[in-house]
N, CA and C atoms of all chains as a GROMACS GRO file, in nm:
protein
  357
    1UNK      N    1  -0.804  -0.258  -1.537
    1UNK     CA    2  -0.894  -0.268  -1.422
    1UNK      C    3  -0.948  -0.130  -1.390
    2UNK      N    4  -1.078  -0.102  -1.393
    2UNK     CA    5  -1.125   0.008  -1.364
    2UNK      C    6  -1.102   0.062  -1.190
    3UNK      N    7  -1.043   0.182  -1.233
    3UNK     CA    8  -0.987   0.238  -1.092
    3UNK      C    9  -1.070   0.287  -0.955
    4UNK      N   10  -1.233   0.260  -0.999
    4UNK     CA   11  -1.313   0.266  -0.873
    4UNK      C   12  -1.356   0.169  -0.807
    5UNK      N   13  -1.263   0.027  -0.853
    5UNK     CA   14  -1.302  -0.161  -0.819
    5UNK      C   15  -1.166  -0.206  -0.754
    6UNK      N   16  -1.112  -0.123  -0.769
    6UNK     CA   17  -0.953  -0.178  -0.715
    6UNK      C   18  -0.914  -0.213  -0.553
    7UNK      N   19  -0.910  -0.330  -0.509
    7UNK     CA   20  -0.986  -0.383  -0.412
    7UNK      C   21  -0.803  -0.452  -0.334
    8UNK      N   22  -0.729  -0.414  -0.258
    8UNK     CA   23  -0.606  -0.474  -0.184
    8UNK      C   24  -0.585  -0.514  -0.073
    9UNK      N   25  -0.555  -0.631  -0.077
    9UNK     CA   26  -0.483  -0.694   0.046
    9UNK      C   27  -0.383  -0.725   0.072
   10UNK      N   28  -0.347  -0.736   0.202
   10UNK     CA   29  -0.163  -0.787   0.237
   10UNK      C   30  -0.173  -0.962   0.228
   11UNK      N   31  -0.071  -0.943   0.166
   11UNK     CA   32  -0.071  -1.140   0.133
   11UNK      C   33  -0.027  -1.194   0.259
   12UNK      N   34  -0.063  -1.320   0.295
   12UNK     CA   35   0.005  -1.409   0.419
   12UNK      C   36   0.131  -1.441   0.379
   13UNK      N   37   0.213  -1.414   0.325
   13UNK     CA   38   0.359  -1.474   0.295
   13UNK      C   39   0.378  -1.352   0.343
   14UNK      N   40   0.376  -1.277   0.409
   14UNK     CA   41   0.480  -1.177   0.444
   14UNK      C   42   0.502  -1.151   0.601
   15UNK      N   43   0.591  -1.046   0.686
   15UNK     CA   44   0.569  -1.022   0.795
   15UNK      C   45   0.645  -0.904   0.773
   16UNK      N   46   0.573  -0.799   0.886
   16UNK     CA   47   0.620  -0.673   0.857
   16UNK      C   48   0.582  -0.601   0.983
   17UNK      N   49   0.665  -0.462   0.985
   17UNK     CA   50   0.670  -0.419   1.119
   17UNK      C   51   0.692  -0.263   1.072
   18UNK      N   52   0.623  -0.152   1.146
   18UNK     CA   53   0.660  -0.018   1.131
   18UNK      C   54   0.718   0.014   1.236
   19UNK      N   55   0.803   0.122   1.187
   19UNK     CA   56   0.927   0.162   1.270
   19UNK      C   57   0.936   0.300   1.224
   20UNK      N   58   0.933   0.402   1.288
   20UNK     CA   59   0.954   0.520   1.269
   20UNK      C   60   0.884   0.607   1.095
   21UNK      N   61   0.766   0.562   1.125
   21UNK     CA   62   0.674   0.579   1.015
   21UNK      C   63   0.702   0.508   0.895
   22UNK      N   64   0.791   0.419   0.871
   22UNK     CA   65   0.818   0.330   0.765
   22UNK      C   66   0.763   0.176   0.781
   23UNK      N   67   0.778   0.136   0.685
   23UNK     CA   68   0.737  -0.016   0.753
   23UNK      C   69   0.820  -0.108   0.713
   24UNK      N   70   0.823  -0.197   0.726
   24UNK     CA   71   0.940  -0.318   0.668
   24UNK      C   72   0.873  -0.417   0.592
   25UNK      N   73   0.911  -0.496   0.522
   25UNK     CA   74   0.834  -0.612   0.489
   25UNK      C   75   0.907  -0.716   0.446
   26UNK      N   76   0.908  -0.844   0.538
   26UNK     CA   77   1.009  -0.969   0.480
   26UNK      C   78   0.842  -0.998   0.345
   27UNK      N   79   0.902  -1.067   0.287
   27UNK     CA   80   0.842  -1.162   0.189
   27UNK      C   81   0.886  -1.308   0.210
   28UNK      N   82   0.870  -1.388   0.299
   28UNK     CA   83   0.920  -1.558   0.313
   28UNK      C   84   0.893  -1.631   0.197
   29UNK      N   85   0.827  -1.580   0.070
   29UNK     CA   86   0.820  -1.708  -0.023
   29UNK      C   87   0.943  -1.685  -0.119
   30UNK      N   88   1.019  -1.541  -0.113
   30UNK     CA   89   1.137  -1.521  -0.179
   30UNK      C   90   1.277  -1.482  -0.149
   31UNK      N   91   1.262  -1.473   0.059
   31UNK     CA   92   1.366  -1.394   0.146
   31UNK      C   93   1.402  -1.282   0.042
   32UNK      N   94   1.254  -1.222  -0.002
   32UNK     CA   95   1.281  -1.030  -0.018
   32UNK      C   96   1.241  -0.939   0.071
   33UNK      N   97   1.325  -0.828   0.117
   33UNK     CA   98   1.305  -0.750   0.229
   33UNK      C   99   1.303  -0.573   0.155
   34UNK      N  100   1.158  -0.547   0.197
   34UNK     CA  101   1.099  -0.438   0.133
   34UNK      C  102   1.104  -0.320   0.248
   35UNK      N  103   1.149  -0.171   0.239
   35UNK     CA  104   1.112  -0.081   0.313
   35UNK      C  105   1.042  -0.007   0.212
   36UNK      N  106   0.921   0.080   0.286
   36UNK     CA  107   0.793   0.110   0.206
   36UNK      C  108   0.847   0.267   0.292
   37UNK      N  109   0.815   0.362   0.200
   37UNK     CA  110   0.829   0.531   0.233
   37UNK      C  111   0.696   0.536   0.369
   38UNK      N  112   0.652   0.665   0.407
   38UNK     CA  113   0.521   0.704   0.504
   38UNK      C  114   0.435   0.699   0.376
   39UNK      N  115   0.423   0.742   0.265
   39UNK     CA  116   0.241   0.739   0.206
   39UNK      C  117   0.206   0.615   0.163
   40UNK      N  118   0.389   0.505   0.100
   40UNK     CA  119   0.337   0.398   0.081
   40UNK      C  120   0.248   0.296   0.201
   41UNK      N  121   0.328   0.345   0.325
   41UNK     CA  122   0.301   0.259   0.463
   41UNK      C  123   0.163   0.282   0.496
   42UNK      N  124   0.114   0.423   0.442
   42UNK     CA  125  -0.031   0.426   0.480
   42UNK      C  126  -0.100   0.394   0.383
   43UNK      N  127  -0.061   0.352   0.299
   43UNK     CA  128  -0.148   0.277   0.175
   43UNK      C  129  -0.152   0.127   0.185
   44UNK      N  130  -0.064   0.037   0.232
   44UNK     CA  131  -0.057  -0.052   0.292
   44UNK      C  132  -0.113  -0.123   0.422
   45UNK      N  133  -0.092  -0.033   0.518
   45UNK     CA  134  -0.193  -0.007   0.615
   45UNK      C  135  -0.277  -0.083   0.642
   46UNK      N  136  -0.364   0.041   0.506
   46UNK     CA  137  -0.520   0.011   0.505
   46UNK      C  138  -0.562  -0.075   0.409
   47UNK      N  139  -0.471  -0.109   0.313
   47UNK     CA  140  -0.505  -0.276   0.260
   47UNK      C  141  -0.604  -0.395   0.334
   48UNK      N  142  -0.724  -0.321   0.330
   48UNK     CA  143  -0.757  -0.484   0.422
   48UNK      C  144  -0.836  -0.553   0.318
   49UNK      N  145  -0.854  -0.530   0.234
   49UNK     CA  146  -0.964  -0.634   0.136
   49UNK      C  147  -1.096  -0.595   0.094
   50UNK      N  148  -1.093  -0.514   0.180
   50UNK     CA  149  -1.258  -0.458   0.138
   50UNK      C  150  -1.296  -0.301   0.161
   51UNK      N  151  -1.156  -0.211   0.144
   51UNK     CA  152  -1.157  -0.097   0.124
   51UNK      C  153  -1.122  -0.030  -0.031
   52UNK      N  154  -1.223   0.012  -0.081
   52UNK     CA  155  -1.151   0.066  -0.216
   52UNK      C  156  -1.029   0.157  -0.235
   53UNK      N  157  -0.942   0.110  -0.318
   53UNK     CA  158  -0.801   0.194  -0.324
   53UNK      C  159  -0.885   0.345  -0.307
   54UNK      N  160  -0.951   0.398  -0.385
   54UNK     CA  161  -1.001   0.514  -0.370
   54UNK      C  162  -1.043   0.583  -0.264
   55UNK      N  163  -1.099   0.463  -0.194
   55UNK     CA  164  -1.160   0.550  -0.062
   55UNK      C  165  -1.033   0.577   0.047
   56UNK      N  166  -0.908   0.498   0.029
   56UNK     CA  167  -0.810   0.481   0.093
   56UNK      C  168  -0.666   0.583   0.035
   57UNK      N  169  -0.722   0.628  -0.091
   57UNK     CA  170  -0.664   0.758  -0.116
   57UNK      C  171  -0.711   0.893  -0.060
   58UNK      N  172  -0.825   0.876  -0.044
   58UNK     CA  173  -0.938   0.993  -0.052
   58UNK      C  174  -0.932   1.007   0.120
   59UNK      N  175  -0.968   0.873   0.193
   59UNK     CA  176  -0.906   0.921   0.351
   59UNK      C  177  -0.808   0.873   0.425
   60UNK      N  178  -0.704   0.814   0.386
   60UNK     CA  179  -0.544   0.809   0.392
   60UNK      C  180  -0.471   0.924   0.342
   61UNK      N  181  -0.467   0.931   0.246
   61UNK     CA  182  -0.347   1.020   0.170
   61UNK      C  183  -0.378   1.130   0.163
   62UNK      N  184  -0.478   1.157   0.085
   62UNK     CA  185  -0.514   1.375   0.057
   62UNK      C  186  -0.527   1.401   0.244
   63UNK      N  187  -0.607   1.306   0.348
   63UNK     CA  188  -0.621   1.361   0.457
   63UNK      C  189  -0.491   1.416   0.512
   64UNK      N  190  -0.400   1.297   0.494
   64UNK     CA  191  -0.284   1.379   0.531
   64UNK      C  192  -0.144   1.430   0.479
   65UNK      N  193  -0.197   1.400   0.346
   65UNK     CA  194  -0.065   1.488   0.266
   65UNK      C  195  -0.125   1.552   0.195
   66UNK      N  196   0.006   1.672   0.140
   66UNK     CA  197  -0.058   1.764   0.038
   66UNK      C  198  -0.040   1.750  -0.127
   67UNK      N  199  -0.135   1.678  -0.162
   67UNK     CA  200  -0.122   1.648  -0.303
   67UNK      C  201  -0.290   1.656  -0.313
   68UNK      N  202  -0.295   1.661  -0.472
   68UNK     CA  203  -0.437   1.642  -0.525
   68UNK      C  204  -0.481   1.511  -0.528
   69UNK      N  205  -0.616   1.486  -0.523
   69UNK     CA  206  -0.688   1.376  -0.524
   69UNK      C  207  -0.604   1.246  -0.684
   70UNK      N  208  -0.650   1.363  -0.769
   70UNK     CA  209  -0.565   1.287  -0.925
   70UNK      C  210  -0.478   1.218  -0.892
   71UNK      N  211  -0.351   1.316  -0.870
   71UNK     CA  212  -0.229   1.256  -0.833
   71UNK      C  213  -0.176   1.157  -0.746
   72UNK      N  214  -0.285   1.179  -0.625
   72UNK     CA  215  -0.210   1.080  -0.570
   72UNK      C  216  -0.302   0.886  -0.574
   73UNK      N  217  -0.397   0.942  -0.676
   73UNK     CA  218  -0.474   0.799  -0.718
   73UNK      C  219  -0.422   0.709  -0.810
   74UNK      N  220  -0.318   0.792  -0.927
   74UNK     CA  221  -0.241   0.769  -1.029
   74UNK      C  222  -0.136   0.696  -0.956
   75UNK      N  223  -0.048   0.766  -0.834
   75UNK     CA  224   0.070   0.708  -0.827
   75UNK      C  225  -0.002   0.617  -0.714
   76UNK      N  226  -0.098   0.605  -0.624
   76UNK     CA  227  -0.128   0.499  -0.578
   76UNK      C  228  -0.122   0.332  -0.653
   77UNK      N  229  -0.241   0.378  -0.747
   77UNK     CA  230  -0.248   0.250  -0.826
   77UNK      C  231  -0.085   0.205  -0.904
   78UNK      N  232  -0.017   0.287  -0.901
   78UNK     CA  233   0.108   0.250  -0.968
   78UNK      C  234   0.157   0.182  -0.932
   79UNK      N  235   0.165   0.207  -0.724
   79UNK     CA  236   0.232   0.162  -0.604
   79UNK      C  237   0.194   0.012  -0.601
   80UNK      N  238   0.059   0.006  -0.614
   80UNK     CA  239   0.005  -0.174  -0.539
   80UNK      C  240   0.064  -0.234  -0.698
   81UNK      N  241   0.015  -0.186  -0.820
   81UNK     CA  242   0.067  -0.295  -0.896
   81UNK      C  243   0.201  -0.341  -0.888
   82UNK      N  244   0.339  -0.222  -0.809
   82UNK     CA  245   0.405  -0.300  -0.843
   82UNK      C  246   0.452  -0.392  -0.725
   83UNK      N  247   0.407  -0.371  -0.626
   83UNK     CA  248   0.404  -0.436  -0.475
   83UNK      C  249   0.338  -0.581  -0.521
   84UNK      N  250   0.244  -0.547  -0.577
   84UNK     CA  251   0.154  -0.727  -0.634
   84UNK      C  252   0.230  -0.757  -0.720
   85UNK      N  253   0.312  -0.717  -0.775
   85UNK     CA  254   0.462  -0.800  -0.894
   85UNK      C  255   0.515  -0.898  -0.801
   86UNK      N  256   0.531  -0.834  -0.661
   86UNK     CA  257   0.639  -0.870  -0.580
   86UNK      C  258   0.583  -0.967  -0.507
   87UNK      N  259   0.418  -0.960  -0.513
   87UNK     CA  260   0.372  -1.075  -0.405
   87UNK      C  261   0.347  -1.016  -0.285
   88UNK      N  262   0.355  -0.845  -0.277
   88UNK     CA  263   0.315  -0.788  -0.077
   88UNK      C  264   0.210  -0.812  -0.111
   89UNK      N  265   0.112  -0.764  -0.207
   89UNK     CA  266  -0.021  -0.711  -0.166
   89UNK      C  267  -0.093  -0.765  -0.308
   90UNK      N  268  -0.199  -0.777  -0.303
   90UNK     CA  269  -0.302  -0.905  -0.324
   90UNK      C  270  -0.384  -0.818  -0.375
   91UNK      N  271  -0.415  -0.776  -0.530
   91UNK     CA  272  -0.512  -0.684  -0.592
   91UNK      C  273  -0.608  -0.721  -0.650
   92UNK      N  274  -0.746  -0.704  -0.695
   92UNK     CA  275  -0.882  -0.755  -0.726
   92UNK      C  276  -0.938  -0.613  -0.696
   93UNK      N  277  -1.076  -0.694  -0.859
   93UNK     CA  278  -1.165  -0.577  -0.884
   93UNK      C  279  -1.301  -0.614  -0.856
   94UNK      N  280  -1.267  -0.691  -0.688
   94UNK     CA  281  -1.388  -0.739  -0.634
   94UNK      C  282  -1.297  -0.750  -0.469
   95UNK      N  283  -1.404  -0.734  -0.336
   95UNK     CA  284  -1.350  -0.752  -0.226
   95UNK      C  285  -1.297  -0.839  -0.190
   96UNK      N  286  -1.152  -0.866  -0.102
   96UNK     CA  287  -1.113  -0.955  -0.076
   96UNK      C  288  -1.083  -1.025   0.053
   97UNK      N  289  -1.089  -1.150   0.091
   97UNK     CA  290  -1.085  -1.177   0.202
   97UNK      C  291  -1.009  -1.153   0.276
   98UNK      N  292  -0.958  -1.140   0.401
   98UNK     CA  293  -0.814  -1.145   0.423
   98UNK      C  294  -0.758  -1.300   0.443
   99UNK      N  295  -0.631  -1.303   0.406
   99UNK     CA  296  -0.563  -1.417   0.362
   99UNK      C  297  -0.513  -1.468   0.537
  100UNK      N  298  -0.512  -1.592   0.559
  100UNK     CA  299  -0.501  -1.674   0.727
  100UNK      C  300  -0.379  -1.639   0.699
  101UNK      N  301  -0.329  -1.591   0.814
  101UNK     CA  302  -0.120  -1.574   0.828
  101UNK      C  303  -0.092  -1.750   0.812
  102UNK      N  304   0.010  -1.761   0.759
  102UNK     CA  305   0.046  -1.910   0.737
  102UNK      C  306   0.130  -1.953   0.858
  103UNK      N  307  -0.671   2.493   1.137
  103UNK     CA  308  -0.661   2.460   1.015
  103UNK      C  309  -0.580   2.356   1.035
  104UNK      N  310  -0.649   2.250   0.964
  104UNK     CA  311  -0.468   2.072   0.947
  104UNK      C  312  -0.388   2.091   0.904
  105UNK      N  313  -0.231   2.094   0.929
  105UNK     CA  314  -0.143   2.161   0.850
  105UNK      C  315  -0.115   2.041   0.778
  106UNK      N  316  -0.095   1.977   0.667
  106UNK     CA  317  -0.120   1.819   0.601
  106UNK      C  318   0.050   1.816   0.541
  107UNK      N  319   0.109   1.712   0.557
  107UNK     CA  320   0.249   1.664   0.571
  107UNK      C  321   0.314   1.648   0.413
  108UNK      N  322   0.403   1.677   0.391
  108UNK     CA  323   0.495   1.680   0.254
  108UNK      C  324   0.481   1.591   0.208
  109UNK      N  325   0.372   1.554   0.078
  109UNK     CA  326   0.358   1.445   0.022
  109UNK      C  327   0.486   1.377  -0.056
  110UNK      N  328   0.522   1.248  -0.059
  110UNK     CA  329   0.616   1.172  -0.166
  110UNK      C  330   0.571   1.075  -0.212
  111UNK      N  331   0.583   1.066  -0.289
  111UNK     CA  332   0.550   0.946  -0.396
  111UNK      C  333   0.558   0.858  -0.364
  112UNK      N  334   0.457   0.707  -0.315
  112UNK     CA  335   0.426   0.604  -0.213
  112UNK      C  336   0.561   0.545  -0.309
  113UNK      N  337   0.664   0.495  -0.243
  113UNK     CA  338   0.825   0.418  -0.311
  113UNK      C  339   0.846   0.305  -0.232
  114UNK      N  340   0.922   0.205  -0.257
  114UNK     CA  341   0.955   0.122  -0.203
  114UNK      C  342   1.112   0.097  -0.243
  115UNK      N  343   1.193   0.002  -0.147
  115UNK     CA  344   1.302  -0.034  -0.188
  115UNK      C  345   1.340  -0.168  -0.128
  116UNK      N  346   1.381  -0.253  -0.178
  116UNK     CA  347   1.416  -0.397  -0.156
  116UNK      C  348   1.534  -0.424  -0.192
  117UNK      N  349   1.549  -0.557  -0.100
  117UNK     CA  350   1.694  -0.645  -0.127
  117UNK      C  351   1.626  -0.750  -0.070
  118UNK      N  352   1.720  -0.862  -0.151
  118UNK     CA  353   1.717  -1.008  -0.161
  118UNK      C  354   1.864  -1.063  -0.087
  119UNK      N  355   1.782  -1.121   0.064
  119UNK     CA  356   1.845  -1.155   0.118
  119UNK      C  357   1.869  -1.285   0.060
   0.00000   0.00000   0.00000
């Protein structure tokens, strides 16, 4: 998937809550319970469907951490694929809707 | 100047309740 189309959303099977810059995340379609670090939580965040991972590296992450643009686009995209293994987050190389909470 | 926060590698960790 070309890395300037990479398009994420939070799936409706989940519920989640931040707490002291972390976030939580039940998954109800598998009772799996995910804690996400601060850069993952702000990458998650801003998952809404119609923000490009890129633009959400570019003003999420470099804005407020100190890493290079490269780096932290590499381990971004690393992050959602493996979160979409798991079913958090909902990836496409086209915008996506957001999903109705069930 | 922004002083910009100690980056880590976006991680996750789970358990199956």
């Amino acid at each position: 998937m070309p890395e300037d189309c990479i398009y994420i959303a939070r799936s409706s099977a989940i519920a989640a809550r931040a707490l002291a810059g972390e976030m939580m995340v039940m998954n109800s379609a598998d009772s799996t319970f995910f804690t996400l670090n601060e850069v993952a939580t702000a990458i998650f965040q801003a998952a809404d469907g119609h923000t490009p991972l890129r633009e959400i590296v570019r003003d999420r992450i470099c804005e407020q951490f100190d890493v290079d643009s490269e780096q932290a686009q590499a381990d971004a995209e690393q992050f959602v694929a493996e979160l979409s293994s798991h079913g958090i987050l909902l990836v496409s190389n086209q915008p996506l809707a957001p999903e109705a909470p069930r | 100047s922004k002083e910009k926060k100690l980056y880590q590698k976006p991680a996750f960790r789970y358990e199956r309740v």
